[in-house]
C-alpha positions, 0 to 999 in steps of 0.5 A, a space after each residue: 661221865 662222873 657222878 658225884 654224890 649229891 647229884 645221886 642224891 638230887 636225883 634219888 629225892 627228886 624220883 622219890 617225890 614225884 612217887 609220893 605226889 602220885 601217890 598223894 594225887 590218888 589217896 585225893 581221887 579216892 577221898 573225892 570219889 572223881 577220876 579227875 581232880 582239876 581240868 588240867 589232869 585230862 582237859 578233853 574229859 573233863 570237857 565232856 564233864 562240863 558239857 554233860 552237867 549243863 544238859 542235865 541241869 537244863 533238864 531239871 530246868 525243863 521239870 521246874 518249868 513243867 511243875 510250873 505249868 502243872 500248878 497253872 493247868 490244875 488250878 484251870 481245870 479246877 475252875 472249869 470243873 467247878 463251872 461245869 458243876 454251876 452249868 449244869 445246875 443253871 441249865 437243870 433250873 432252865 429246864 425247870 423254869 420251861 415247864 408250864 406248871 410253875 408260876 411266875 413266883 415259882 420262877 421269881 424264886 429261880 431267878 434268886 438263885 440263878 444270880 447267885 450262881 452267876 456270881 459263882 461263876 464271875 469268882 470262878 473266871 476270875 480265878 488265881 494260881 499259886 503265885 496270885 496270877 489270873 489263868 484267864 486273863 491270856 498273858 495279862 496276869 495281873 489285870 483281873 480278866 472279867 469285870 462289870 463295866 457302868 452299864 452293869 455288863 461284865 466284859 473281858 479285860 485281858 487279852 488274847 494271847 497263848 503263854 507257852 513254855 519250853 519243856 524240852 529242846 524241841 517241845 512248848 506246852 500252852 500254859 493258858 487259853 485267854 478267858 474269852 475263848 473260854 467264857 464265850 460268847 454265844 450267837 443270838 439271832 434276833 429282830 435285827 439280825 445276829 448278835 454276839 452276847 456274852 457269857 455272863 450276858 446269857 446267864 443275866 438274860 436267863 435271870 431278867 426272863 424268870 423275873 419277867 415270866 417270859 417263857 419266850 426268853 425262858 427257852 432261848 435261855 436254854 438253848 443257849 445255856 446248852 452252847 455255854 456248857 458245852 464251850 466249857 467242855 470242850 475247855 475242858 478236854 483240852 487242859 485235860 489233853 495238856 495235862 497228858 502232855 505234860 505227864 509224858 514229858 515228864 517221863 521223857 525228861 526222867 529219862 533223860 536225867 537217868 542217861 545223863 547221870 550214867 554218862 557222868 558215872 562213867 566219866 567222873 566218877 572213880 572206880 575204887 577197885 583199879 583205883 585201890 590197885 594203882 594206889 597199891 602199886 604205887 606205894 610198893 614202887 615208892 617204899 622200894 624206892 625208899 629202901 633202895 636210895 637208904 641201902 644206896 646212901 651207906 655205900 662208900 668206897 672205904 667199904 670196899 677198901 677196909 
Protein backbone atom coordinates (compact mmCIF):
# COMPACT_ATOMS: atom_id res chain seq x y z
CA UNK A 1 0.00 0.00 0.00
CA UNK A 2 1.37 3.35 -1.22
CA UNK A 3 1.21 6.32 0.91
CA UNK A 4 1.62 9.53 -0.82
CA UNK A 5 2.55 12.76 0.75
CA UNK A 6 -0.72 14.51 0.78
CA UNK A 7 -2.57 11.82 2.47
CA UNK A 8 0.46 12.16 5.01
CA UNK A 9 -0.42 15.40 5.26
CA UNK A 10 -4.28 15.20 5.62
CA UNK A 11 -3.82 13.05 8.19
CA UNK A 12 -1.12 14.65 10.19
CA UNK A 13 -3.57 17.94 10.11
CA UNK A 14 -6.53 16.08 10.68
CA UNK A 15 -5.08 14.17 13.95
CA UNK A 16 -3.89 17.49 14.90
CA UNK A 17 -6.98 19.51 14.78
CA UNK A 18 -9.14 16.99 16.87
CA UNK A 19 -5.98 17.75 19.63
CA UNK A 20 -6.40 21.29 19.35
CA UNK A 21 -10.38 20.95 19.60
CA UNK A 22 -9.77 18.97 22.66
CA UNK A 23 -7.79 20.93 23.60
CA UNK A 24 -10.05 24.04 23.30
CA UNK A 25 -13.37 22.21 24.43
CA UNK A 26 -11.26 21.90 28.14
CA UNK A 27 -9.64 25.52 27.93
CA UNK A 28 -13.94 26.31 27.49
CA UNK A 29 -14.81 23.78 30.68
CA UNK A 30 -12.21 25.55 32.74
CA UNK A 31 -13.30 29.20 31.72
CA UNK A 32 -17.42 27.89 32.44
CA UNK A 33 -16.22 25.95 35.70
CA UNK A 34 -18.99 22.97 34.03
CA UNK A 35 -18.03 19.64 33.43
CA UNK A 36 -20.43 19.38 30.46
CA UNK A 37 -20.51 22.23 28.00
CA UNK A 38 -24.01 21.24 26.04
CA UNK A 39 -26.26 17.97 26.61
CA UNK A 40 -24.81 16.25 23.78
CA UNK A 41 -21.17 15.81 25.35
CA UNK A 42 -22.81 13.29 28.17
CA UNK A 43 -26.74 13.20 27.75
CA UNK A 44 -27.43 10.85 30.72
CA UNK A 45 -25.59 13.61 32.91
CA UNK A 46 -26.64 16.28 31.83
CA UNK A 47 -30.17 14.66 32.26
CA UNK A 48 -29.80 14.40 35.98
CA UNK A 49 -28.70 18.04 35.80
CA UNK A 50 -31.94 19.09 34.54
CA UNK A 51 -33.69 17.08 36.83
CA UNK A 52 -31.71 18.11 40.01
CA UNK A 53 -32.23 21.94 39.07
CA UNK A 54 -36.11 21.52 38.66
CA UNK A 55 -36.19 20.18 42.32
CA UNK A 56 -34.33 22.41 43.72
CA UNK A 57 -36.14 25.36 42.01
CA UNK A 58 -39.41 23.71 43.32
CA UNK A 59 -37.94 24.18 46.58
CA UNK A 60 -37.39 27.90 46.27
CA UNK A 61 -40.79 27.88 45.12
CA UNK A 62 -42.13 26.21 48.39
CA UNK A 63 -39.98 29.08 50.62
CA UNK A 64 -41.88 31.75 48.33
CA UNK A 65 -44.77 30.06 49.11
CA UNK A 66 -44.07 30.04 52.82
CA UNK A 67 -42.94 33.84 53.08
CA UNK A 68 -46.16 34.09 51.65
CA UNK A 69 -48.22 32.70 54.35
CA UNK A 70 -45.71 33.85 57.19
CA UNK A 71 -46.76 37.67 56.02
CA UNK A 72 -50.61 36.48 55.85
CA UNK A 73 -50.29 34.50 59.62
CA UNK A 74 -48.19 37.54 61.12
CA UNK A 75 -50.75 40.06 60.23
CA UNK A 76 -53.68 37.45 61.97
CA UNK A 77 -51.71 36.90 64.86
CA UNK A 78 -51.50 40.57 65.06
CA UNK A 79 -55.10 41.16 65.12
CA UNK A 80 -55.97 38.56 67.22
CA UNK A 81 -53.39 40.01 69.89
CA UNK A 82 -54.29 43.10 69.49
CA UNK A 83 -58.22 42.11 70.03
CA UNK A 84 -57.08 40.12 72.74
CA UNK A 85 -55.83 43.38 74.30
CA UNK A 86 -59.49 45.02 73.58
CA UNK A 87 -61.27 41.97 75.52
CA UNK A 88 -59.61 42.18 78.30
CA UNK A 89 -60.19 45.66 78.56
CA UNK A 90 -63.82 44.99 77.71
CA UNK A 91 -64.19 42.51 80.31
CA UNK A 92 -61.91 44.50 82.94
CA UNK A 93 -65.11 47.31 82.24
CA UNK A 94 -67.54 44.56 82.68
CA UNK A 95 -66.40 43.44 86.08
CA UNK A 96 -66.32 46.93 86.98
CA UNK A 97 -69.81 48.03 85.74
CA UNK A 98 -71.23 44.73 88.20
CA UNK A 99 -70.19 46.26 90.96
CA UNK A 100 -72.93 47.95 93.25
CA UNK A 101 -71.03 50.95 94.09
CA UNK A 102 -71.26 52.77 90.53
CA UNK A 103 -74.12 54.87 89.55
CA UNK A 104 -76.00 54.85 86.40
CA UNK A 105 -73.91 57.65 85.15
CA UNK A 106 -70.59 55.99 86.34
CA UNK A 107 -71.82 53.28 83.66
CA UNK A 108 -73.18 55.65 81.13
CA UNK A 109 -69.50 57.02 80.92
CA UNK A 110 -68.46 53.13 80.56
CA UNK A 111 -70.72 52.55 77.92
CA UNK A 112 -68.81 55.49 75.78
CA UNK A 113 -65.70 53.76 75.90
CA UNK A 114 -67.20 50.37 75.53
CA UNK A 115 -68.61 51.64 71.87
CA UNK A 116 -65.09 52.93 71.20
CA UNK A 117 -63.47 50.04 71.76
CA UNK A 118 -65.92 48.00 69.75
CA UNK A 119 -65.14 50.00 67.02
CA UNK A 120 -61.74 48.77 67.80
CA UNK A 121 -62.50 45.81 67.42
CA UNK A 122 -64.72 46.09 63.81
CA UNK A 123 -61.19 47.75 62.09
CA UNK A 124 -59.32 44.73 63.73
CA UNK A 125 -61.87 41.88 62.07
CA UNK A 126 -61.71 43.63 59.18
CA UNK A 127 -57.99 43.75 58.81
CA UNK A 128 -55.79 43.48 55.55
CA UNK A 129 -52.51 41.79 54.70
CA UNK A 130 -49.33 43.26 52.84
CA UNK A 131 -51.26 42.65 49.32
CA UNK A 132 -54.38 44.46 50.65
CA UNK A 133 -56.45 41.24 51.33
CA UNK A 134 -58.89 40.65 54.10
CA UNK A 135 -57.47 37.62 56.66
CA UNK A 136 -60.78 36.98 57.90
CA UNK A 137 -62.80 37.28 55.30
CA UNK A 138 -62.39 32.59 54.53
CA UNK A 139 -61.33 32.60 50.64
CA UNK A 140 -63.33 35.91 49.60
CA UNK A 141 -60.28 38.35 50.23
CA UNK A 142 -61.48 41.02 48.39
CA UNK A 143 -65.12 41.43 50.16
CA UNK A 144 -64.62 43.06 53.59
CA UNK A 145 -65.75 40.43 55.95
CA UNK A 146 -67.78 42.40 58.61
CA UNK A 147 -70.10 44.97 57.79
CA UNK A 148 -72.95 46.69 59.58
CA UNK A 149 -76.34 45.84 57.73
CA UNK A 150 -79.73 48.56 57.91
CA UNK A 151 -80.90 47.05 61.40
CA UNK A 152 -77.47 48.38 62.72
CA UNK A 153 -76.24 44.62 63.28
CA UNK A 154 -72.65 43.71 62.03
CA UNK A 155 -72.83 40.59 60.18
CA UNK A 156 -70.05 38.31 58.21
CA UNK A 157 -69.75 38.89 54.59
CA UNK A 158 -67.16 36.39 53.62
CA UNK A 159 -67.23 32.89 53.44
CA UNK A 160 -66.36 29.61 55.34
CA UNK A 161 -63.75 28.35 53.36
CA UNK A 162 -59.70 27.23 54.52
CA UNK A 163 -57.10 28.51 51.83
CA UNK A 164 -54.31 26.07 51.92
CA UNK A 165 -50.88 26.28 50.33
CA UNK A 166 -48.38 23.42 49.35
CA UNK A 167 -45.13 24.14 51.28
CA UNK A 168 -43.55 20.92 50.20
CA UNK A 169 -44.57 17.57 48.22
CA UNK A 170 -46.18 16.19 50.87
CA UNK A 171 -47.34 18.94 53.09
CA UNK A 172 -50.23 22.14 52.94
CA UNK A 173 -50.25 24.53 55.59
CA UNK A 174 -53.72 26.76 56.28
CA UNK A 175 -52.91 30.21 55.43
CA UNK A 176 -56.42 31.29 57.10
CA UNK A 177 -59.43 30.55 59.46
CA UNK A 178 -62.96 32.32 58.12
CA UNK A 179 -63.86 35.22 60.30
CA UNK A 180 -66.76 33.52 61.68
CA UNK A 181 -64.86 30.83 63.45
CA UNK A 182 -63.03 33.63 64.90
CA UNK A 183 -65.10 36.44 65.74
CA UNK A 184 -67.83 34.12 66.94
CA UNK A 185 -70.84 33.79 67.93
CA UNK A 186 -71.72 32.94 71.60
CA UNK A 187 -75.13 30.81 72.66
CA UNK A 188 -77.72 33.03 74.99
CA UNK A 189 -80.34 31.23 76.74
CA UNK A 190 -83.24 33.32 77.19
CA UNK A 191 -87.26 33.64 77.22
CA UNK A 192 -87.83 31.58 74.35
CA UNK A 193 -84.97 29.45 74.31
CA UNK A 194 -81.36 29.32 73.05
CA UNK A 195 -80.43 31.84 70.70
CA UNK A 196 -77.27 32.56 68.68
CA UNK A 197 -75.68 36.38 69.15
CA UNK A 198 -72.97 37.68 67.39
CA UNK A 199 -69.64 38.82 68.48
CA UNK A 200 -70.28 42.50 67.92
CA UNK A 201 -74.05 41.87 69.02
CA UNK A 202 -72.44 41.03 72.45
CA UNK A 203 -70.23 43.88 72.87
CA UNK A 204 -73.31 46.23 71.53
CA UNK A 205 -75.69 44.26 74.39
CA UNK A 206 -72.86 45.18 76.80
CA UNK A 207 -73.20 48.94 75.88
CA UNK A 208 -77.31 49.40 75.65
CA UNK A 209 -77.00 47.31 79.62
CA UNK A 210 -74.92 50.29 81.10
CA UNK A 211 -76.69 52.97 79.45
CA UNK A 212 -79.95 51.31 80.45
CA UNK A 213 -78.43 50.41 83.97
CA UNK A 214 -79.22 47.07 83.87
CA UNK A 215 -77.20 44.99 86.29
CA UNK A 216 -79.26 41.90 85.06
CA UNK A 217 -77.76 42.13 81.27
CA UNK A 218 -74.35 43.86 83.09
CA UNK A 219 -73.68 40.19 84.02
CA UNK A 220 -74.90 38.03 81.43
CA UNK A 221 -72.50 40.80 79.51
CA UNK A 222 -69.78 39.20 81.51
CA UNK A 223 -70.12 35.95 81.08
CA UNK A 224 -70.40 36.04 77.65
CA UNK A 225 -67.66 38.33 77.36
CA UNK A 226 -65.74 35.47 79.01
CA UNK A 227 -66.88 32.96 75.91
CA UNK A 228 -65.55 36.06 73.61
CA UNK A 229 -62.03 35.99 74.98
CA UNK A 230 -61.48 32.81 75.21
CA UNK A 231 -62.59 31.83 71.20
CA UNK A 232 -60.10 34.44 70.51
CA UNK A 233 -57.41 32.46 72.66
CA UNK A 234 -57.76 29.53 71.58
CA UNK A 235 -57.59 31.54 67.48
CA UNK A 236 -54.70 32.44 68.86
CA UNK A 237 -52.82 29.09 69.85
CA UNK A 238 -53.62 27.95 66.56
CA UNK A 239 -51.72 30.83 64.24
CA UNK A 240 -49.22 30.21 66.93
CA UNK A 241 -49.23 26.26 66.10
CA UNK A 242 -49.15 27.63 62.20
CA UNK A 243 -46.65 29.36 62.50
CA UNK A 244 -44.32 26.56 64.42
CA UNK A 245 -45.25 24.65 61.61
CA UNK A 246 -44.20 26.99 59.02
CA UNK A 247 -40.79 27.52 61.09
CA UNK A 248 -39.99 23.75 60.70
CA UNK A 249 -40.66 23.70 57.26
CA UNK A 250 -38.61 26.06 56.52
CA UNK A 251 -35.77 24.21 58.15
CA UNK A 252 -36.75 21.20 56.30
CA UNK A 253 -36.79 23.16 52.85
CA UNK A 254 -33.01 24.77 53.98
CA UNK A 255 -31.98 21.41 53.80
CA UNK A 256 -33.23 20.15 50.99
CA UNK A 257 -31.69 23.16 49.01
CA UNK A 258 -28.38 22.28 50.97
CA UNK A 259 -28.62 18.52 49.42
CA UNK A 260 -29.77 19.47 46.20
CA UNK A 261 -26.86 21.99 45.80
CA UNK A 262 -23.92 19.36 46.79
CA UNK A 263 -25.75 17.12 44.28
CA UNK A 264 -25.50 19.65 41.42
CA UNK A 265 -21.49 20.46 42.80
CA UNK A 266 -20.83 16.82 42.20
CA UNK A 267 -22.53 16.57 38.59
CA UNK A 268 -21.88 20.23 36.97
CA UNK A 269 -19.27 21.46 38.36
CA UNK A 270 -15.63 20.89 36.93
CA UNK A 271 -12.88 19.83 39.21
CA UNK A 272 -9.97 22.25 38.24
CA UNK A 273 -7.09 20.09 39.76
CA UNK A 274 -7.84 16.85 37.16
CA UNK A 275 -9.23 19.32 34.69
CA UNK A 276 -5.87 21.29 34.73
CA UNK A 277 -4.07 17.83 34.65
CA UNK A 278 -5.85 16.79 31.52
CA UNK A 279 -5.70 20.09 29.89
CA UNK A 280 -1.68 19.72 30.53
CA UNK A 281 -1.53 16.35 28.99
CA UNK A 282 -3.40 17.21 26.04
CA UNK A 283 -1.21 19.99 25.26
CA UNK A 284 1.97 18.21 25.56
CA UNK A 285 0.18 15.36 23.23
CA UNK A 286 -0.75 18.09 20.64
CA UNK A 287 2.73 20.16 20.80
CA UNK A 288 4.46 16.49 20.24
CA UNK A 289 2.29 16.12 17.62
CA UNK A 290 3.28 19.37 16.21
CA UNK A 291 6.88 18.94 16.45
CA UNK A 292 6.69 15.44 14.83
CA UNK A 293 4.51 16.10 11.80
CA UNK A 294 7.11 19.74 11.07
CA UNK A 295 10.42 16.79 11.48
CA UNK A 296 8.09 14.46 9.54
CA UNK A 297 7.39 17.06 6.74
CA UNK A 298 11.19 17.80 5.77
CA UNK A 299 11.99 14.14 5.13
CA UNK A 300 12.40 13.63 1.49
CA UNK A 301 14.17 10.94 -0.32
CA UNK A 302 16.92 12.93 -2.15
CA UNK A 303 17.82 13.18 1.85
CA UNK A 304 18.69 9.64 1.54
CA UNK A 305 20.20 10.05 -1.62
CA UNK A 306 22.70 13.22 -1.52
Amino acid sequence: MKISTGQLFDRAVTQMSTQQTKVAEMQARLASGKQIMQTSDNPDQAGLIQRLNTAYNRQETYEASLAKVEDRLMAEESALMATDNILQRVRELSVRASSDTLSAKDREIIAIEVSTLKEGLLALANTEDVSGNYVFAGSAVHTRPFNENASGDITYQGDDNLVSVDVSEQRRINMNRPGNEVFTSVVRIGADGEVRVGFFNVIEDFSRALQSNDIGAIQRSLGEIDKLSANISFSQADVGSRLGVMDSQRDVLSDAKMRYKELLSNAEDLDYATAVTELSAELLSLEAAQSSFAKISQLSLFNYIR
